[in-house]
KOLFI-98697 format. One line per 2 residues: for each residue x negated, z negated, y of C-alpha. Coordinates in steps of 0.05 Angstrom, whole numbers, plus 5000, padded with zeros to 4 digits. Example, Ala and Ser with C-alpha at 12.3 -4.5 7.8 and 13.67 -1.06 7.14 Angstrom:
2
4754:4844:4910; 4727:4857:4979
end
This chain:
436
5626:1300:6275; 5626:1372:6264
5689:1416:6265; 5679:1431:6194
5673:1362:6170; 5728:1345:6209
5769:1391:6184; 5751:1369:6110
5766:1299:6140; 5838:1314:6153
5853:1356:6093; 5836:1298:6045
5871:1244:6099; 5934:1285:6094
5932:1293:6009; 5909:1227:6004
5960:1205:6047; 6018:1243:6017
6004:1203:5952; 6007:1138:5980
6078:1147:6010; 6102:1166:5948
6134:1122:5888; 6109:1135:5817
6181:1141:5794; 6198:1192:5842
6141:1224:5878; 6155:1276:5925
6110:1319:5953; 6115:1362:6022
6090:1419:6058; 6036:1390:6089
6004:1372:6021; 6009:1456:6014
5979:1474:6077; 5917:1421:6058
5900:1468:6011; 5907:1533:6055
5873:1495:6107; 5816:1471:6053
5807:1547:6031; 5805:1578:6095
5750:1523:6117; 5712:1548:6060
5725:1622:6078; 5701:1612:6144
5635:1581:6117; 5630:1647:6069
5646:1687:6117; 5709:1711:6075
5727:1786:6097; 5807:1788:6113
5829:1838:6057; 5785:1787:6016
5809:1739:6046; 5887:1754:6037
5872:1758:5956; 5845:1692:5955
5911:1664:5994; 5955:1703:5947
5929:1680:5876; 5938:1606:5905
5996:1607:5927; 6025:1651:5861
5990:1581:5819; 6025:1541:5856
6089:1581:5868; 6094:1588:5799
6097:1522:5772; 6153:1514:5824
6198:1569:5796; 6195:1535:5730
6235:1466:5749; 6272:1495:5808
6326:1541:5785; 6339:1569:5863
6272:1607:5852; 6255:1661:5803
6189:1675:5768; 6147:1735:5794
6146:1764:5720; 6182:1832:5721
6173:1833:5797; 6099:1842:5819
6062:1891:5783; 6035:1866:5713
6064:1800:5731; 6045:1752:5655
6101:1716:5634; 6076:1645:5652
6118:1604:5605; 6110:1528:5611
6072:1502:5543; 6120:1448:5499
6058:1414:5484; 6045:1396:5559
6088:1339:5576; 6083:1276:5628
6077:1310:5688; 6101:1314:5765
6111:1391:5774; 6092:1384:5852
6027:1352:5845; 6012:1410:5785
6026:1461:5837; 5983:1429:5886
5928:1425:5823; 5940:1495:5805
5924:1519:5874; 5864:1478:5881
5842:1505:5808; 5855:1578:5824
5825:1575:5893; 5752:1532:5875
5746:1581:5819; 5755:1645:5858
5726:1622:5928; 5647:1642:5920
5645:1568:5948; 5704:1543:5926
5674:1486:5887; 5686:1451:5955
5753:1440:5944; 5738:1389:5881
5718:1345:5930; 5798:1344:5954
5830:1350:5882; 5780:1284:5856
5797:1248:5924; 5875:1266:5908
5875:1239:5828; 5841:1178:5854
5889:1162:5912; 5940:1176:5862
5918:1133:5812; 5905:1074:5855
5975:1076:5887; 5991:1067:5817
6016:1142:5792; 6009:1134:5712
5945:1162:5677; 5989:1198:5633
6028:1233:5695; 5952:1245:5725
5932:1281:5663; 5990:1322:5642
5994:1349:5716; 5930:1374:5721
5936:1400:5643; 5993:1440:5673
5947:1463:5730; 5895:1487:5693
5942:1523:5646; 5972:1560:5694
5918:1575:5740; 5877:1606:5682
5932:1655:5669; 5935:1667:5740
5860:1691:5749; 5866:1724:5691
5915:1764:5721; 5872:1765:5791
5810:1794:5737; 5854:1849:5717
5869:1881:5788; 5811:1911:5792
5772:1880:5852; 5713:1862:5805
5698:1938:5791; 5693:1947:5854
5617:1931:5855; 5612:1985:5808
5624:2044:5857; 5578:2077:5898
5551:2046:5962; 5593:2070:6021
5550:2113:6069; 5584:2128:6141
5579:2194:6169; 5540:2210:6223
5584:2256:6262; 5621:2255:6320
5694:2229:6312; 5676:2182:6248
5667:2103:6239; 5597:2077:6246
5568:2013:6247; 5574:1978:6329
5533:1937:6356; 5508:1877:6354
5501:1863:6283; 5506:1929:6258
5551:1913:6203; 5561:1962:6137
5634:1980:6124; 5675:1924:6091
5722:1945:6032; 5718:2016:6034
5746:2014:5965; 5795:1956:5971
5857:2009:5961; 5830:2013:5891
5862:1941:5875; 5926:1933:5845
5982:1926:5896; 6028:1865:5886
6096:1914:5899; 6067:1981:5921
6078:2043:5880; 6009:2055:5906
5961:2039:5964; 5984:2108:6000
6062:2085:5993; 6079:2087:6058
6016:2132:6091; 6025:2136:6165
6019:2201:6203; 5950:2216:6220
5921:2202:6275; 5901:2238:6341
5846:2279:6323; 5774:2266:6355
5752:2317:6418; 5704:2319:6474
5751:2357:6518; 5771:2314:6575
5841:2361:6577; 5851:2334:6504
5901:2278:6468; 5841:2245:6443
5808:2238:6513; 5857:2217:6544
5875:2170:6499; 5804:2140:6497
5814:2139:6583; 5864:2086:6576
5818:2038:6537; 5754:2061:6590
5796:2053:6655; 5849:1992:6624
5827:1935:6677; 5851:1867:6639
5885:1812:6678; 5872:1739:6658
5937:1737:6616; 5908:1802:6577
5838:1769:6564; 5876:1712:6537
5922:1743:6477; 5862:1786:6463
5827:1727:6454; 5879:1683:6418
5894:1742:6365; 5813:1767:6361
5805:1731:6289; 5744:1765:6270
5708:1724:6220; 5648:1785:6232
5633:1764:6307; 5572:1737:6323
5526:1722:6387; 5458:1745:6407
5421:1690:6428; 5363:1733:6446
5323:1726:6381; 5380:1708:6339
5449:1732:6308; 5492:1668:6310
5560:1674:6268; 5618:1642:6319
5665:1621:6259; 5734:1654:6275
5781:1659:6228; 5820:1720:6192
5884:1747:6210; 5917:1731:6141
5899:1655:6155; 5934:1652:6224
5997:1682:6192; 5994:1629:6141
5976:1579:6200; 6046:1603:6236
6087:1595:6165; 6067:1519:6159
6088:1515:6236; 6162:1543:6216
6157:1502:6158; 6146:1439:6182
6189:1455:6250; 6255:1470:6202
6236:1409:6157; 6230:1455:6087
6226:1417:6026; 6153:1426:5983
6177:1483:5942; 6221:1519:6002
6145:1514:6021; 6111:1538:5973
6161:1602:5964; 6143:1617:6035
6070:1616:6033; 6069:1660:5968
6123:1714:5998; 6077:1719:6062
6008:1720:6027; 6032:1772:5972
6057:1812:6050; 5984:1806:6070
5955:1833:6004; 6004:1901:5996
5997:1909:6068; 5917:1897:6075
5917:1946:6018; 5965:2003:6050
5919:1985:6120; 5852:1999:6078
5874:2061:6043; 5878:2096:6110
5820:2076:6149; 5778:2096:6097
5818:2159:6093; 5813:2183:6169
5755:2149:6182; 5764:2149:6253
5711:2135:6305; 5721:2068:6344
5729:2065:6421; 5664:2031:6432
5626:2088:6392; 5672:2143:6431
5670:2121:6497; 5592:2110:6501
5579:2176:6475; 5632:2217:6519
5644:2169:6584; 5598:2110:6591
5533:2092:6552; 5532:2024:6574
5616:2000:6571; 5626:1945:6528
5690:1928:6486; 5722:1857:6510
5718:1840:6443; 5669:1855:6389
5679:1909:6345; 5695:1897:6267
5654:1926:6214; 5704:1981:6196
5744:2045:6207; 5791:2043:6273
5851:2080:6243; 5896:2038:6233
5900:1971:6271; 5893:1916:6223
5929:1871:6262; 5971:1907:6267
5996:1928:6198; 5990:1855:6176
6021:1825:6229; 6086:1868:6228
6090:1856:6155; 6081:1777:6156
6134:1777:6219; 6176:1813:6173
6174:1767:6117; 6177:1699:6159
6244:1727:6196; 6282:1745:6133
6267:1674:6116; 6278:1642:6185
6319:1674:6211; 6316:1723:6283
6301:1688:6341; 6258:1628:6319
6227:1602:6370; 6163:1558:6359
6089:1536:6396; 6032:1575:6351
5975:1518:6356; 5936:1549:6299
5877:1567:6348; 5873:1503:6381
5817:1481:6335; 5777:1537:6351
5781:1519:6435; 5846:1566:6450
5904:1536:6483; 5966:1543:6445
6023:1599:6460; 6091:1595:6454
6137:1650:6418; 6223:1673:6420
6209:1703:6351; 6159:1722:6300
6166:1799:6313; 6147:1781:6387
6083:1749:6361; 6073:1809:6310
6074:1856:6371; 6024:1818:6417
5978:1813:6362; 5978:1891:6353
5969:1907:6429; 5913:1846:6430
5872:1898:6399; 5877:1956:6460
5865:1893:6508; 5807:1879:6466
5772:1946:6468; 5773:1950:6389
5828:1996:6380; 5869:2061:6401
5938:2060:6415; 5966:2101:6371
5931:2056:6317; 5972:2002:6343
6034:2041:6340; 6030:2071:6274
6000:2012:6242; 6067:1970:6269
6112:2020:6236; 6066:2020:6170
6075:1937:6172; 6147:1937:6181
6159:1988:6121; 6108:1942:6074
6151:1876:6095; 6218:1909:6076
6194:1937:6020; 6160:1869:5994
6225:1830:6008; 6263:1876:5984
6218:1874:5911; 6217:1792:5901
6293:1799:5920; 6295:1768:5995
end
């Protein structure tokens, strides 16, 4: 059995599941029946090869569906209307009635996601095997229907809201061409990759004032001088000689959903997935580790994918504004034709780290709402053949993932530096907006 299918295997063991242990006059629902559906949608966005800005929309809208519905029977959580920008006020209809709220937010998720996915008709697959689980463990029709009445109700005011951010005109702009002078982004070997999002800081921020909020200083400007910041910075990455442990967290934090292998007369995608997805993979850890209750869940997920939207967004904004060359580009044109990065190069501006940003930001989040000093076992690789690695506290994992990227080869380190700083100011910021 392939990974794939038996990773679809699992997610429909685990919904199925979840309806079976539960009465029809008091089903409850948990967070493992949430991260099926992450789990679902990031299998799909590894199949379509989902870029992680992309990617970190597609988590967000779910998880606002779901979240949603939540905030509506659960008076210890507040709607997002009058807190994200444009937020619709997603009133509950009096004509929908005979429902379980938990298995509509599951079915609003589902709905939002397999519409919005470019494959996300995959996930009806889960949602039919679900309703027919339910129904055979003997939930009443009535409760089937009215909860996924509620679903779709909500979820179509949700992607109406997702149509209105502006991602869709994107398409519309002109076709990003890189410059081809020294100090700027351009495509790396081996797939030679165009630029991914170059216009993503056009969409609508979930809390930002705007996608240059909190710009970062710029960075250290390109020279050739070898008596200059910029060499010298570019030295360390040429002359860094990696230990074993090194190689490892490079490798455990790469998430590149671009890489690919040359098989001599072939590109062959390897199937990693983004850095938004292992975020959400370490929330279901602390989740399940603390014992939170479905919609302590579901609060969670939402708070740390609308974190990895506003801060892919602030990210975006300023590679596309420095435009900075990569180390692989630099270094073969000023110190060594033939080096090669540890890791392969993604298809975008250095400046800032990625990782970095998001990471901080998500580390942010997760400790407000676990608290300093959680320690837990981040298995979310294991699937993809990496042992797992064990953690004293998110902000600990948030920094390894940053300097992963100078071990790598893929980034400078005053990329990694700034982009922390910008990801701790987006976190605060967000919490500090939906009132955490």
């Amino acid at each position: 059995m392939s990974m794939r299918k038996l990773t679809g295997f699992i997610i429909l063991l685990v919904l199925i599941t979840g309806c079976r242990q539960r009465r029809t006059d008091a089903p409850v629902f948990a967070n493992k029946d949430i991260n099926a559906v992450i789990t679902g949608m990031t299998d799909i966005m590894i199949h379509d090869v989902t870029n992680p800005p992309l990617a970190a929309r597609f988590y967000a809208y779910a998880c606002l569906a779901g979240y949603e519905v939540v905030a509506q029977h659960n008076a210890q959580f507040k709607s997002m209307h009058g807190v994200l920008n444009d937020y619709p006020d997603l009133r509950k209809q009096d004509s929908i009635s005979d429902y379980n709220y938990q298995l509509s937010a599951v079915l609003a998720m589902l709905e939002t996601a397999s519409q919005m996915q470019p494959s996300g008709s995959r996930l009806r697959a889960y949602e039919q095997r679900l309703l027919d689980s339910c129904k055979e463990q003997g939930y009443p029709e009535a409760m089937i229907n009215g909860s996924k009445r509620y679903a779709i109700a909500t979820s179509k005011r949700i992607l109406a809201y997702a149509k209105a951010d502006g991602y869709n005109k994107i398409s519309n702009l002109p076709r990003y061409t890189p410059l081809k002078e020294d100090g700027y982004w351009y495509p790396t070997p081996p797939a030679f990759m165009a630029a991914v999002e170059p216009y993503f800081k056009t969409v609508r921020p979930f809390t930002l004032d705007s996608s240059a909020q909190f710009k970062p200083a710029p960075p250290v400007s390109f020279s050739a001088d070898k008596q200059s910041a910029f060499f010298k910075l570019m030295e360390k990455n040429y002359k860094e000689a990696l230990p074993p442990e090194h190689k490892a967290i490079a490798a455990f934090w790469d998430c590149n959903p671009f890489a690919v292998q040359d098989n001599g007369h072939l590109l062959v995608a390897l199937k990693k997935i983004s850095p938004g997805a292992h975020w959400l993979g370490i929330a279901a850890i602390a989740a399940e580790k603390t014992k939170k209750s479905f919609d302590e869940s579901m609060q969670v997920y939402t708070f740390v994918s609308v974190g990895l939207m506003d801060a892919f967004i602030c990210c975006w904004d300023e590679k596309y504004r420095s435009n900075r060359v990569r180390p692989e580009t630099a270094i073969r044109k000023l110190i060594d034709p033939a080096w090669v990065p540890l890791l392969q190069t993604p298809p975008f501006p250095e400046y800032l780290s990625g990782h970095s940003v998001i990471s901080a930001t998500s580390a942010t989040v997760l400790t407000r709402l676990f608290g300093d000093g959680f320690h837990y076992t981040d298995s979310v690789e294991v699937d993809y053949g990496l042992a797992p690695r064990n953690y004293q506290s998110f902000q600990q994992a948030a920094v390894e993932a940053g300097v992963s990227r100078f071990f790598g080869g893929i980034h400078f380190m005053d990329a990694i530096d700034n982009g922390r700083e910008q990801g701790l100011k987006v976190g605060e910021w967000v919490l500090k907006k939906v009132g955490k």
